[in-house]
C-alpha positions as CSV (number, residue, x, y, z in Angstrom):
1,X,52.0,-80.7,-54.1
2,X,49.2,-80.0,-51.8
3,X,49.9,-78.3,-47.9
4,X,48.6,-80.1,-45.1
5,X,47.6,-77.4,-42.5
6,X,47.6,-78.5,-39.2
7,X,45.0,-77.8,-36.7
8,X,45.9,-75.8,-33.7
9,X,44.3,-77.1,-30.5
10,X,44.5,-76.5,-26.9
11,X,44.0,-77.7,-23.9
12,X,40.6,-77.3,-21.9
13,X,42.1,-75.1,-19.4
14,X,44.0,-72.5,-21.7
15,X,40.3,-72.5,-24.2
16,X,38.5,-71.7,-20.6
17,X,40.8,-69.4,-19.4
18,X,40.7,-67.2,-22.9
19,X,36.8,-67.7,-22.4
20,X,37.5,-66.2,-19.3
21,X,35.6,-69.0,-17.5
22,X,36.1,-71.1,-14.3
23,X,37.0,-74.4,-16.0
24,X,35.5,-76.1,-13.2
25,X,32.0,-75.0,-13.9
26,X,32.0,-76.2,-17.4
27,X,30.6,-78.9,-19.0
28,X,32.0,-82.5,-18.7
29,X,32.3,-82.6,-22.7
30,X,34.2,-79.7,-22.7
31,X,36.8,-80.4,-19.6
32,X,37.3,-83.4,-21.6
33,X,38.5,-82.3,-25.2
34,X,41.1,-80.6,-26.6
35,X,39.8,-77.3,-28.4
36,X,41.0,-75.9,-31.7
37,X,41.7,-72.5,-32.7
38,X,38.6,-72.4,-34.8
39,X,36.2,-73.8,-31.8
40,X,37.4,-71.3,-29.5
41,X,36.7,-68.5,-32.2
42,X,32.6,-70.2,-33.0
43,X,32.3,-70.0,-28.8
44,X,33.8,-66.3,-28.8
45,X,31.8,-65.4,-31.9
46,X,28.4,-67.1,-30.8
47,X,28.5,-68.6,-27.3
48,X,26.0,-71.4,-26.3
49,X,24.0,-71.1,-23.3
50,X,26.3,-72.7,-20.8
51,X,29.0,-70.4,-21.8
52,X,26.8,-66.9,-21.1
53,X,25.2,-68.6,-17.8
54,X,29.2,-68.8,-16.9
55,X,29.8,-65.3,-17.6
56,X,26.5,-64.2,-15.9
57,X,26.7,-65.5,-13.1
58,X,29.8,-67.9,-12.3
59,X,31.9,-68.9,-10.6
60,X,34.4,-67.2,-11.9
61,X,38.0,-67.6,-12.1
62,X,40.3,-65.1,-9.8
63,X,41.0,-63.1,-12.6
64,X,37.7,-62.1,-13.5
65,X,36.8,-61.6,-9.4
66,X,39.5,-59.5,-8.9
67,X,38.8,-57.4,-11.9
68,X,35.5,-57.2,-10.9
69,X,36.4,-55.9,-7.5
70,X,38.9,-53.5,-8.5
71,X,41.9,-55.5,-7.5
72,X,44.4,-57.2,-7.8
73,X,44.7,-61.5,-7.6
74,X,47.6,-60.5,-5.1
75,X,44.9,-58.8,-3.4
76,X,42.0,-61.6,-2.8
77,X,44.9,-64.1,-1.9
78,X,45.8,-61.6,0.9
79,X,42.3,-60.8,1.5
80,X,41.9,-64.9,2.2
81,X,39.7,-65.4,-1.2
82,X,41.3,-68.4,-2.9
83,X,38.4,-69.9,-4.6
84,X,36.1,-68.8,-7.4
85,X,33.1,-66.9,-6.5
86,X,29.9,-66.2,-8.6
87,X,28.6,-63.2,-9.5
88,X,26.5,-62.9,-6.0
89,X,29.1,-63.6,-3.6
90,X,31.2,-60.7,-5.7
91,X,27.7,-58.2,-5.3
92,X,27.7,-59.3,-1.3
93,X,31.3,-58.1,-1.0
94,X,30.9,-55.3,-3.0
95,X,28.0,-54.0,-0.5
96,X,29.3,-55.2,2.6
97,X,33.3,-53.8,1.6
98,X,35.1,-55.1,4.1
99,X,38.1,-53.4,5.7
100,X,40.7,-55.8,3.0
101,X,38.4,-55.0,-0.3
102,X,39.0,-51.2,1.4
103,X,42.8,-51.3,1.4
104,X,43.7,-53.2,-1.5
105,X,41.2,-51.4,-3.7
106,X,43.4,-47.6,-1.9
107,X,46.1,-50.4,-3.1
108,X,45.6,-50.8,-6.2
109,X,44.4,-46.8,-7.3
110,X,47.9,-46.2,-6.0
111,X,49.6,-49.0,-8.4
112,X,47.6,-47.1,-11.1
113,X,48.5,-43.5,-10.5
114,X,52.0,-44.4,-10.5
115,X,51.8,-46.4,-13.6
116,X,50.3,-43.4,-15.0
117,X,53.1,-41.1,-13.3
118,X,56.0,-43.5,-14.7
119,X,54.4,-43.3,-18.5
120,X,54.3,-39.5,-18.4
121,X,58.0,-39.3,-17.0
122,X,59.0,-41.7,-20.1
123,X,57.1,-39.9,-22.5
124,X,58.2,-36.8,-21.4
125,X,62.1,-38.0,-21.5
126,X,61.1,-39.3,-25.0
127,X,60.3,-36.1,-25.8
128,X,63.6,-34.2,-24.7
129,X,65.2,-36.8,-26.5
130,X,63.7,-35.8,-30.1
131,X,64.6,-32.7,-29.8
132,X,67.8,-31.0,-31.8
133,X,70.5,-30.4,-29.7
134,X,72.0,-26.3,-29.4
């Protein structure tokens, strides 16, 4: 008895979103098919030239913008940036740093230090908790 293994696929939008592309800005073939498992890892593995003009220069999806600017996706809503923005528009707000990049980026450095302040409390009640009792 042979084992038919089936072929995971997925749509164009979840392949584009683990390529950490604007789906968008992708070719028509690709919007249009349904990507398997092994597809996505040959594109990850060796990406044609489409995919590294994407990840160059954009657009790029919210994600990657508000990684590149240090923030959060909260952040460039509230900051009125809804759309994807390639690579140069990111620069241009990165030099001219206007007064909402400012405050969400003093935003965010605060989300971090008190991610960082909650982990040490927890690992620090982990540690109480290991030790034998008098």
């Amino acid at each position: 008895m042979t084992s038919h293994q089936t072929i995971q696929t997925m749509k164009p939008a979840t392949a584009a979103k683990k390529l950490g592309v604007y789906l968008e800005a992708t070719p028509a073939e690709f919007q249009d098919s349904v990507v398997s498992r092994n597809e996505l890892s040959a594109l990850q593995a060796d990406p044609p030239e489409w995919l590294l003009e994407l990840r160059r220069n954009g657009p790029h999806p919210r994600p990657v913008v508000a990684a590149k600017l240090g923030i959060s996706i909260a952040g460039l809503a509230r900051g009125g940036v809804t759309d994807a923005l390639t690579t140069e528009q990111i620069d241009a707000l990165k030099r001219d740093s206007p007064e909402w990049l400012q405050q969400e980026r003093a935003t965010q450095a605060e989300v971090r230090k008190e991610a960082v302040r909650i982990k040490e409390k927890n690992a620090a009640r982990g540690d109480q908790s290991r030790r034998p009792r008098s």
